[in-house]
Biopython code that builds the backbone (N, CA, C, O; Angstrom):
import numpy as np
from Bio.PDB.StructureBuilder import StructureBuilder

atoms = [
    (1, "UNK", "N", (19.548, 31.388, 81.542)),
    (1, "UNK", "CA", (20.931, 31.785, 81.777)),
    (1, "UNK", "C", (21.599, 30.776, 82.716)),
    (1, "UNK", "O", (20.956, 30.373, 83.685)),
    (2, "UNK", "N", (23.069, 30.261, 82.458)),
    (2, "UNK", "CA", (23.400, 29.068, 83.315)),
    (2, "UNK", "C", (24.424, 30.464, 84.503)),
    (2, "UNK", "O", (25.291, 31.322, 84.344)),
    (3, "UNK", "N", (23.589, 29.903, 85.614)),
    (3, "UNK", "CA", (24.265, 30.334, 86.906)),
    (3, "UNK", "C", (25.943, 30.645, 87.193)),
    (3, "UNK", "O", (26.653, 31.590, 87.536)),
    (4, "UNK", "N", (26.098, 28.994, 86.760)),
    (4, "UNK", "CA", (27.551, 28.803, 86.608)),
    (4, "UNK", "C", (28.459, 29.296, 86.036)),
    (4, "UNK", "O", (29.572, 29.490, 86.526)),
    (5, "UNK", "N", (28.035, 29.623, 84.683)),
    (5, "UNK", "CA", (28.777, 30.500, 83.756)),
    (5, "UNK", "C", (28.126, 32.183, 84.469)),
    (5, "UNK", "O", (28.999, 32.845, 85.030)),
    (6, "UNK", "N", (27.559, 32.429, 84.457)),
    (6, "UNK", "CA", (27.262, 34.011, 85.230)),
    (6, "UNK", "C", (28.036, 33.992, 86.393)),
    (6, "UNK", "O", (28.445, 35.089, 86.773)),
    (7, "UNK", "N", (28.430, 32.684, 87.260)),
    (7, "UNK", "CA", (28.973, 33.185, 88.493)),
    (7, "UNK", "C", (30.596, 33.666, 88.323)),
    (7, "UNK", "O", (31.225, 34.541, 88.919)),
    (8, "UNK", "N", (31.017, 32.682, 87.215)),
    (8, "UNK", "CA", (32.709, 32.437, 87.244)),
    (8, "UNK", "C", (32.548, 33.758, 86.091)),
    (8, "UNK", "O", (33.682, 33.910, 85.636)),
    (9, "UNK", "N", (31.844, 34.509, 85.607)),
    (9, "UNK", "CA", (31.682, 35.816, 84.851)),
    (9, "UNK", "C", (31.899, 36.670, 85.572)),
    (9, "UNK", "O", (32.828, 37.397, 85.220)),
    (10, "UNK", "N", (31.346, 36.951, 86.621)),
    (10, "UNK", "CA", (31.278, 37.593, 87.985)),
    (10, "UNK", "C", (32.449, 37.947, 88.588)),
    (10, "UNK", "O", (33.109, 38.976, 88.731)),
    (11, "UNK", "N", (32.540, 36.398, 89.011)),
    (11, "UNK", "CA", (34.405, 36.170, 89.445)),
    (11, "UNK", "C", (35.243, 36.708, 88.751)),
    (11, "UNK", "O", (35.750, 37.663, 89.339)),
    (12, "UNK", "N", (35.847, 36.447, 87.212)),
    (12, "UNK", "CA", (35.982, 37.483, 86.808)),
    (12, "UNK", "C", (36.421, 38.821, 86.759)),
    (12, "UNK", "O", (37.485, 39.215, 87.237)),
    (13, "UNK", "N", (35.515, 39.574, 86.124)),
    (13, "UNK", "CA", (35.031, 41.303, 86.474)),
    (13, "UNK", "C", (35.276, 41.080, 87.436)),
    (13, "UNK", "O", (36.470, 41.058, 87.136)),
    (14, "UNK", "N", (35.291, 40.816, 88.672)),
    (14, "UNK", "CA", (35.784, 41.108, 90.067)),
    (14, "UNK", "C", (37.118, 41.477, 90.691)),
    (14, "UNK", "O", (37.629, 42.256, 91.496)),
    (15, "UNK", "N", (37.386, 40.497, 89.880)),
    (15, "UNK", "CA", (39.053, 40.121, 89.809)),
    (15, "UNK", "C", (39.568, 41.095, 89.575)),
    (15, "UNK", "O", (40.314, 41.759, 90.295)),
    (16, "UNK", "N", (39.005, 41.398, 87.892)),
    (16, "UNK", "CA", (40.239, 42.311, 86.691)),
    (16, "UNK", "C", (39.455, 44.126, 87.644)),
    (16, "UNK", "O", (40.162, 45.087, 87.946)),
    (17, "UNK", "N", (38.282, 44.054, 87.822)),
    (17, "UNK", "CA", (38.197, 44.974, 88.315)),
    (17, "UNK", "C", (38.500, 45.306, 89.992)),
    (17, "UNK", "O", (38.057, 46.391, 90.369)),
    (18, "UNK", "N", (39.048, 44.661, 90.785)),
    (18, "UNK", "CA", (39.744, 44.793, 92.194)),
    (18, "UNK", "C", (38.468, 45.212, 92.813)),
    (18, "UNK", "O", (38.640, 46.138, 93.606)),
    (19, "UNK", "N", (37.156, 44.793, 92.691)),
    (19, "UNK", "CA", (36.110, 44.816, 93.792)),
    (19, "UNK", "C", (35.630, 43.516, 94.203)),
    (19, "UNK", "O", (35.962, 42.408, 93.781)),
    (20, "UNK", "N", (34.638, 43.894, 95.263)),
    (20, "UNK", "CA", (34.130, 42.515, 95.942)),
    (20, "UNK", "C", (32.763, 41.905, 95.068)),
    (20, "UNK", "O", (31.872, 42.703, 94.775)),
    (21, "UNK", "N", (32.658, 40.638, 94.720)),
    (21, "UNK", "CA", (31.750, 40.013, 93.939)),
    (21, "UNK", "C", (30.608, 40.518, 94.360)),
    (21, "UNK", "O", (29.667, 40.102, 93.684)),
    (22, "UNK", "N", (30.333, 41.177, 95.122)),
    (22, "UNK", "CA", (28.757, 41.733, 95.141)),
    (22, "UNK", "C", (28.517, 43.113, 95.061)),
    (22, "UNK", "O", (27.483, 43.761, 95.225)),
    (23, "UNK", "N", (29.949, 43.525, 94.708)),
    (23, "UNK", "CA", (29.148, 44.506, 93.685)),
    (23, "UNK", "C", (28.889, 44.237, 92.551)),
    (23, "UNK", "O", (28.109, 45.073, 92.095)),
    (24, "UNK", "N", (29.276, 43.116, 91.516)),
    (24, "UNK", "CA", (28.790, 43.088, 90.020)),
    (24, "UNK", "C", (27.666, 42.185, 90.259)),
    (24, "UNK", "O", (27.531, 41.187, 90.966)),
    (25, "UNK", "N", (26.771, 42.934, 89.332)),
    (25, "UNK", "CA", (25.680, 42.165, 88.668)),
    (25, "UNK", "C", (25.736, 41.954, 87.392)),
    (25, "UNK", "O", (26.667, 42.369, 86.701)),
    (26, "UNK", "N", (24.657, 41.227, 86.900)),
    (26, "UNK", "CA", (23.959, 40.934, 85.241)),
    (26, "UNK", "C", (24.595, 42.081, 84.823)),
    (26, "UNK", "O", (25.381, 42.119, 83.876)),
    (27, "UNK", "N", (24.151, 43.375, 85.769)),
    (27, "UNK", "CA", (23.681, 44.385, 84.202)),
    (27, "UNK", "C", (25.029, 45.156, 84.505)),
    (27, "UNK", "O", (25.111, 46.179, 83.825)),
    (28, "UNK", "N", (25.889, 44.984, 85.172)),
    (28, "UNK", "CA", (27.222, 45.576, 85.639)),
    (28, "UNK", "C", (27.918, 46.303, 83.908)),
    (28, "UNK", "O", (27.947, 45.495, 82.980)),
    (29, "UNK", "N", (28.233, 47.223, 83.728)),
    (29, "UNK", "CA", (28.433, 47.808, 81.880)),
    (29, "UNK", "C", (29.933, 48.192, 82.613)),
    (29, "UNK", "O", (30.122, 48.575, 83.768)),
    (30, "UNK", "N", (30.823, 47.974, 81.641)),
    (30, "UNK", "CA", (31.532, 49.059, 81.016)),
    (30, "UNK", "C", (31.406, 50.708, 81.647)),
    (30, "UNK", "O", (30.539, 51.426, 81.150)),
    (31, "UNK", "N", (32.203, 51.205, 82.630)),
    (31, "UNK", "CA", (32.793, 52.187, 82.955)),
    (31, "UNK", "C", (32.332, 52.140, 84.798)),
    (31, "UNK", "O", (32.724, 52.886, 85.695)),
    (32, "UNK", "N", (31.548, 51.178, 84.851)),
    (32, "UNK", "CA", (30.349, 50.799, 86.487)),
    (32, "UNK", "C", (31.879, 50.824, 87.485)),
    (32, "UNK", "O", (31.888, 51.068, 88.692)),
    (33, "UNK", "N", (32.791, 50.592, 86.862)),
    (33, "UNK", "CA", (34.048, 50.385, 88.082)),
    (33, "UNK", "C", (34.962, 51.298, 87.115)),
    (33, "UNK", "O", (34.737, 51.691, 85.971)),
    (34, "UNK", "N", (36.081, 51.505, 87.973)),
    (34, "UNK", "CA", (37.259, 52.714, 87.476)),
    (34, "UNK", "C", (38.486, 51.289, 86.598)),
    (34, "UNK", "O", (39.533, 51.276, 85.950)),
    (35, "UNK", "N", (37.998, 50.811, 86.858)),
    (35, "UNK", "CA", (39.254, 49.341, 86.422)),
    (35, "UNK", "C", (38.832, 48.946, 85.113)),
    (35, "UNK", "O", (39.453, 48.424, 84.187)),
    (36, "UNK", "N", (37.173, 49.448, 85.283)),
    (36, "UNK", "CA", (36.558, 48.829, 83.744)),
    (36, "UNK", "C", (36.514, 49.649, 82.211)),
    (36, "UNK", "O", (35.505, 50.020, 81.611)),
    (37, "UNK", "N", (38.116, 49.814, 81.747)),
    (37, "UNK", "CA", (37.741, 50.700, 81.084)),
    (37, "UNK", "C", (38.422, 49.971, 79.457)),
    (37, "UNK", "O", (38.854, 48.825, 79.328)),
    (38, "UNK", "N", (38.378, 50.504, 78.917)),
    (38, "UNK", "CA", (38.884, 49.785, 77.131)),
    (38, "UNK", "C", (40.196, 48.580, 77.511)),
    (38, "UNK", "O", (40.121, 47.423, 77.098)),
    (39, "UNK", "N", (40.937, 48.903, 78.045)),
    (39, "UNK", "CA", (41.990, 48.039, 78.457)),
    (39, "UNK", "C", (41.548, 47.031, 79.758)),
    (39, "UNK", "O", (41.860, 45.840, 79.724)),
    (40, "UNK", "N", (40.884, 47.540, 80.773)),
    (40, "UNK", "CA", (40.379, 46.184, 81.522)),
    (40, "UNK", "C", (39.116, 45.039, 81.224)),
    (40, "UNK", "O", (38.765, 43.960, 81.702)),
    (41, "UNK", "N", (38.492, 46.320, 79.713)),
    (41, "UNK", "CA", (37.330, 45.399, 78.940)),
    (41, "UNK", "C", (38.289, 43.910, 78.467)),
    (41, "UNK", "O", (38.036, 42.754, 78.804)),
    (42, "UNK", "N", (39.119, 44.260, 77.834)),
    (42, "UNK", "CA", (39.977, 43.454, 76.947)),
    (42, "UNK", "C", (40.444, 42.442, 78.024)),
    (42, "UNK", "O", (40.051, 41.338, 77.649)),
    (43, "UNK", "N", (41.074, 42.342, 79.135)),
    (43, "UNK", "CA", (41.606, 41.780, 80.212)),
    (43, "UNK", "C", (40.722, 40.746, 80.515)),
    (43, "UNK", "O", (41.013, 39.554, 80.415)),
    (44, "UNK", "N", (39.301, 41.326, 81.006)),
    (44, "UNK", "CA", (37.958, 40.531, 81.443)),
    (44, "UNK", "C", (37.733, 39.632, 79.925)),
    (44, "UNK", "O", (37.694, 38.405, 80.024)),
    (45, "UNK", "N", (37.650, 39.993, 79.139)),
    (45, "UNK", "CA", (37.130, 39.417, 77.801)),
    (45, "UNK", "C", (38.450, 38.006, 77.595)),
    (45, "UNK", "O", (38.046, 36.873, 77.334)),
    (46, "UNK", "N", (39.809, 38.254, 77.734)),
    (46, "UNK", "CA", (40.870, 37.302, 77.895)),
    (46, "UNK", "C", (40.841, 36.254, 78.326)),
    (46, "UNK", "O", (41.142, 35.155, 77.859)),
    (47, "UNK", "N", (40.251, 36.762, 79.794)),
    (47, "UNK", "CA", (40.216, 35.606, 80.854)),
    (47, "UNK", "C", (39.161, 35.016, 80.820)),
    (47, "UNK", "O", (39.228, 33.917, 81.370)),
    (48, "UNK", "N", (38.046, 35.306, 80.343)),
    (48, "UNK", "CA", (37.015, 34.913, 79.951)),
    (48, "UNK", "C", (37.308, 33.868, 78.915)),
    (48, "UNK", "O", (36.581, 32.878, 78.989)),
    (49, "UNK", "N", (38.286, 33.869, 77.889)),
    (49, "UNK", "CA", (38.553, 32.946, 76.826)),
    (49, "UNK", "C", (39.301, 32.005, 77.491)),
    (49, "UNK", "O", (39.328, 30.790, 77.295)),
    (50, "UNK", "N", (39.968, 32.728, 78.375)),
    (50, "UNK", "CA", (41.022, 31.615, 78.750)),
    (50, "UNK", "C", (40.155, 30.164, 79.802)),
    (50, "UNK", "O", (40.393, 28.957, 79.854)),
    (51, "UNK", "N", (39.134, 31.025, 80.495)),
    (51, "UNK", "CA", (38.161, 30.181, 81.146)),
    (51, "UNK", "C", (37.244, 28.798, 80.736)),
    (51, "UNK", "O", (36.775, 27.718, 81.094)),
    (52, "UNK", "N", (37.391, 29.659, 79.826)),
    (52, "UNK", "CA", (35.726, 28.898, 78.931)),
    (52, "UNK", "C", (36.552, 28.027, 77.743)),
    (52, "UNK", "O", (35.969, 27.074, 77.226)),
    (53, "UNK", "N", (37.856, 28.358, 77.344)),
    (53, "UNK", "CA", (38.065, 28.015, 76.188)),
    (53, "UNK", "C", (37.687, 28.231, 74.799)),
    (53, "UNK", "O", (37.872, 27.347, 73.962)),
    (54, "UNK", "N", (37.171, 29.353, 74.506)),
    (54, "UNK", "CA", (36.636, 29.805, 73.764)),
    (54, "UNK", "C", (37.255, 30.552, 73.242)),
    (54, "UNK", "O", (38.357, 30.369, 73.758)),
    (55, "UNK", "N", (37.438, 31.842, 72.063)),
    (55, "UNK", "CA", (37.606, 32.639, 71.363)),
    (55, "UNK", "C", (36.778, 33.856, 71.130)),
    (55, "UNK", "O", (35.579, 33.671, 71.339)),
    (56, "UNK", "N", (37.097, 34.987, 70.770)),
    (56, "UNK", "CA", (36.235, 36.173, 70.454)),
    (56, "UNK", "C", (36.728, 36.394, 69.551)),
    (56, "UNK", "O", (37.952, 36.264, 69.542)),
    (57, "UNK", "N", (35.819, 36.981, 67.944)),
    (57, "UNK", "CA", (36.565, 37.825, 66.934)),
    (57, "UNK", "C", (36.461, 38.921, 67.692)),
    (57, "UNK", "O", (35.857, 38.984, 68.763)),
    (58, "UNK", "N", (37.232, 40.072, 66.980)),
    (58, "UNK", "CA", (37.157, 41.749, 67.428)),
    (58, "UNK", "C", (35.792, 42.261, 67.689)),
    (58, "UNK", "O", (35.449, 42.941, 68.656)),
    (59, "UNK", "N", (34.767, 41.690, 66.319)),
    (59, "UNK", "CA", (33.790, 42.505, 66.553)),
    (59, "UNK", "C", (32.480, 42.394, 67.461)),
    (59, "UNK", "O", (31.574, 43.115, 67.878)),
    (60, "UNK", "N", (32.996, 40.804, 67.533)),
    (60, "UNK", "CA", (32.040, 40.561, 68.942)),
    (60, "UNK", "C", (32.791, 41.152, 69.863)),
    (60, "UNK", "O", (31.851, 41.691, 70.447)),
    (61, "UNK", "N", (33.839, 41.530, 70.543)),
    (61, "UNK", "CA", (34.527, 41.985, 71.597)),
    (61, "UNK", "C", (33.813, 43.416, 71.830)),
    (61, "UNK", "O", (33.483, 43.888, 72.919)),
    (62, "UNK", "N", (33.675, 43.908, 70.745)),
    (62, "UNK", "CA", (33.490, 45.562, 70.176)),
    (62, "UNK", "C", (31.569, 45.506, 70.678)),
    (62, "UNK", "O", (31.002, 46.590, 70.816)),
    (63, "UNK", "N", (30.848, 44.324, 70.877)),
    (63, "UNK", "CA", (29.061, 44.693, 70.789)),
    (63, "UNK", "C", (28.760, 43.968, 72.437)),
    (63, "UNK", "O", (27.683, 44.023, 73.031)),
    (64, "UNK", "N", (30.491, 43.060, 73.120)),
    (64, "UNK", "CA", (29.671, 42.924, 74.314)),
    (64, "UNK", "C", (30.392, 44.464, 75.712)),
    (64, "UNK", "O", (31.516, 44.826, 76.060)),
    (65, "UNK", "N", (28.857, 44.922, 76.095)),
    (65, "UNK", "CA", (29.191, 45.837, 76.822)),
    (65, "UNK", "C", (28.555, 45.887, 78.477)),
    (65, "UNK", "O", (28.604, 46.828, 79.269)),
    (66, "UNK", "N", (27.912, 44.422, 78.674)),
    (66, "UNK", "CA", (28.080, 44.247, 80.106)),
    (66, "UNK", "C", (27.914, 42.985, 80.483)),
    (66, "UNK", "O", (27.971, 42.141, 79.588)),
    (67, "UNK", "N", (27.636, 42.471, 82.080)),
    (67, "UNK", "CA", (28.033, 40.587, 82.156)),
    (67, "UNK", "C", (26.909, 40.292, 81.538)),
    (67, "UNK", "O", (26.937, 39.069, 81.396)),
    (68, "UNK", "N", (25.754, 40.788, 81.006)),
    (68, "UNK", "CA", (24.606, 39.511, 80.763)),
    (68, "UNK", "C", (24.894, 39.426, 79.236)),
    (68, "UNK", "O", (24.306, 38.557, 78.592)),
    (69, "UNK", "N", (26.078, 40.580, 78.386)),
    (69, "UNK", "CA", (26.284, 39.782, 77.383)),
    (69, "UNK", "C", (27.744, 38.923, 76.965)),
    (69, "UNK", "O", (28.041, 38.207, 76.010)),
    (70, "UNK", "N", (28.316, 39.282, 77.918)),
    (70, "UNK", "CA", (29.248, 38.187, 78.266)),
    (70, "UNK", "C", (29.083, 36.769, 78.486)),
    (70, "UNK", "O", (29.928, 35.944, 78.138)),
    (71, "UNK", "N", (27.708, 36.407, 79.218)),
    (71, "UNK", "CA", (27.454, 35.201, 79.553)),
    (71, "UNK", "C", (26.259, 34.953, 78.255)),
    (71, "UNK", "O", (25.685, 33.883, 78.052)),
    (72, "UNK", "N", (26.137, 35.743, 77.761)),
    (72, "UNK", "CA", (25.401, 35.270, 76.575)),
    (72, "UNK", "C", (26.443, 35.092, 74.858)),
    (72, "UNK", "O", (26.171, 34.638, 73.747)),
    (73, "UNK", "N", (27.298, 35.539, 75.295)),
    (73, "UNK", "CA", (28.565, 34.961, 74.233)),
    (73, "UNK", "C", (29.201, 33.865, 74.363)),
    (73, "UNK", "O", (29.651, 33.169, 73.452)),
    (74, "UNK", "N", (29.271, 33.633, 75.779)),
    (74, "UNK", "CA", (29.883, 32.095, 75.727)),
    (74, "UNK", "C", (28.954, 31.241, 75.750)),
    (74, "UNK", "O", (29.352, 30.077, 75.699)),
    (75, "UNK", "N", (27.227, 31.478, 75.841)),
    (75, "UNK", "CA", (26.705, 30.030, 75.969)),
    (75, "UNK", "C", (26.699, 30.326, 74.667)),
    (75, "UNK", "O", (27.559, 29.486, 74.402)),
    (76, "UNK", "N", (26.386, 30.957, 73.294)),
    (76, "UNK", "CA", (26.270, 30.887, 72.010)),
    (76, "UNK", "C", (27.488, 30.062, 71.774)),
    (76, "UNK", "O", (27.352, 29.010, 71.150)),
    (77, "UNK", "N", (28.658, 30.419, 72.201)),
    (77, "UNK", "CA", (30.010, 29.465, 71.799)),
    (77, "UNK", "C", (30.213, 28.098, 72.334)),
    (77, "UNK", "O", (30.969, 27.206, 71.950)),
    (78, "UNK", "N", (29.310, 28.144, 73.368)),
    (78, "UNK", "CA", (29.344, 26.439, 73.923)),
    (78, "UNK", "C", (28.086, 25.454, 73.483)),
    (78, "UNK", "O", (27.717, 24.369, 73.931)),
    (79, "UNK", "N", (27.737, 26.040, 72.738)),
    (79, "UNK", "CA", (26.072, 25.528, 72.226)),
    (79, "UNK", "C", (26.552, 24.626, 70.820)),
    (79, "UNK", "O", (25.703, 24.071, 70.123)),
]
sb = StructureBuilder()
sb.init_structure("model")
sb.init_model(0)
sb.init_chain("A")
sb.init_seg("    ")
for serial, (resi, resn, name, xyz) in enumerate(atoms, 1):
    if name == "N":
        sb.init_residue(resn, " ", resi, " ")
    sb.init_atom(name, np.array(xyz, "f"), 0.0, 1.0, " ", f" {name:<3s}", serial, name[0])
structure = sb.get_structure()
């Protein structure tokens, strides 16, 4: 797993979710914060594209449901 991409993942979820970077981890899912919900999934997933430069179809958007598969969607897209 590249650090780098897990950290600015982190950063992130941190952000869209208004907590301090140590509360998210790897395994941080979908509903773990009150910010993280269908509409702040989408937000995190955005900025995430907008970061990386990358793209999501829907249905990958729809199967990632916490950071370790977030950071495992963009190294598949940067590979």
């Amino acid at each position: 797993m590249n650090m780098d991409v897990l950290q600015k993942v982190i950063e992130i979820v941190a952000s869209v979710c208004e907590v301090d970077k140590t509360e998210v981890t790897p395994d941080s899912t979908v509903g773990d914060f009150p910010a993280w919900d269908s509409m702040g999934h989408l937000s995190i997933l955005s900025q995430v594209e907008e970061n990386f430069e990358i793209s999501f179809e829907p249905e990958e958007m729809m199967e990632i449901e916490d950071v370790n598969d977030i950071v495992k969607a963009i190294e598949s897209k940067k590979n």
